[in-house]
C-alpha angles and dihedrals in degrees: 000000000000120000119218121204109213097233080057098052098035094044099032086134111131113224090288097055100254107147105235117251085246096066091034088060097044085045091060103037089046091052094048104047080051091061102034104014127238111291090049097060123067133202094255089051086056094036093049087045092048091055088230150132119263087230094051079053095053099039092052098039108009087207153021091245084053102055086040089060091047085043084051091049097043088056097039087053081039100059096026084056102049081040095062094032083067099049099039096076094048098065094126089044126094129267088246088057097046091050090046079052097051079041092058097040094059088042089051084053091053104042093055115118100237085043100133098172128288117311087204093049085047089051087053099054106036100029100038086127090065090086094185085054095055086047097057090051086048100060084043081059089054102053091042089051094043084053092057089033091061078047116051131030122267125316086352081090093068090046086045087054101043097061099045080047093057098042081079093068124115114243097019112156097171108073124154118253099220096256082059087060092047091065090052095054079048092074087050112028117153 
């Protein structure tokens, strides 16, 4: 399986500043499985969007599972990026600030206006079988859990998670205000 580096696939672009068919079709692809998730959409559907060759699709990607996987990896970089983005400049701060931070951070996803649910929740759901895939959102899972355990004391850290976690589900009209949250950080303040 190919691997793709982030800094590849978000700056594809050649000296003239044509993104290469490679990121326009992960772009696509990426964008639609956002919007319809990943069993709805068909490689003639990304490879008719992207304005490419079939062939262009399989050489770059050889399958569907494969450009799912890059799609996956995009997204995981992407989040853990904008994640620890929100907490870096915060390194003086408390641990209170920088979770109201991470907090904030999940609410400002959701609430964009081409937010569609969460592409790693959907992997999750309709590609559970692709155990490498799994794999790849689990570690995800991990980093994301080691960042709120450094945060928060003892198991507080798994409840912490697990809201943020569920934040990111479609349809959830009981989120948290963030004095709400508060209340939660409370039960496990450092």
């Amino acid at each position: 399986m190919t691997e793709f580096k982030l800094e590849k696939i978000s700056t594809g672009s050649n000296v003239k500043g044509v993104m290469s068919k490679k990121c326009v079709i992960l772009n696509t692809a990426h964008s639609l499985f956002k919007s319809y998730g990943f069993n709805s959409v068909g490689v003639d559907r990304i490879i008719a969007e992207s304005n490419v060759a079939k062939m262009t699709f399989y050489n770059n990607f050889g399958s569907k599972d494969n450009l799912i996987f890059a799609c996956v990896e995009f997204e995981i970089e992407s989040q853990k990026r904008e994640i620890l983005r929100a907490i870096e400049p915060l390194d003086e701060f408390t641990s209170r600030e920088k979770l109201q931070a991470i907090y904030q951070w999940h609410i400002d996803h959701i609430s964009k206006p081409d937010y569609n649910g969460c592409l790693l929740n959907k992997a999750l759901i309709e590609l559970w079988h692709l155990k490498h895939l799994i794999s790849a959102i689990e570690s995800f899972n991990t980093l994301k859990f080691d960042i709120v355990a450094n945060l928060v004391k003892g198991t507080g850290a798994k409840t912490v998670l697990n809201f943020l976690n569920g934040i990111m589900q479609p349809a959830n009209s009981y989120v948290l205000n963030m004095q709400e949250f508060d209340s939660l950080i409370d039960l496990y303040d450092k």
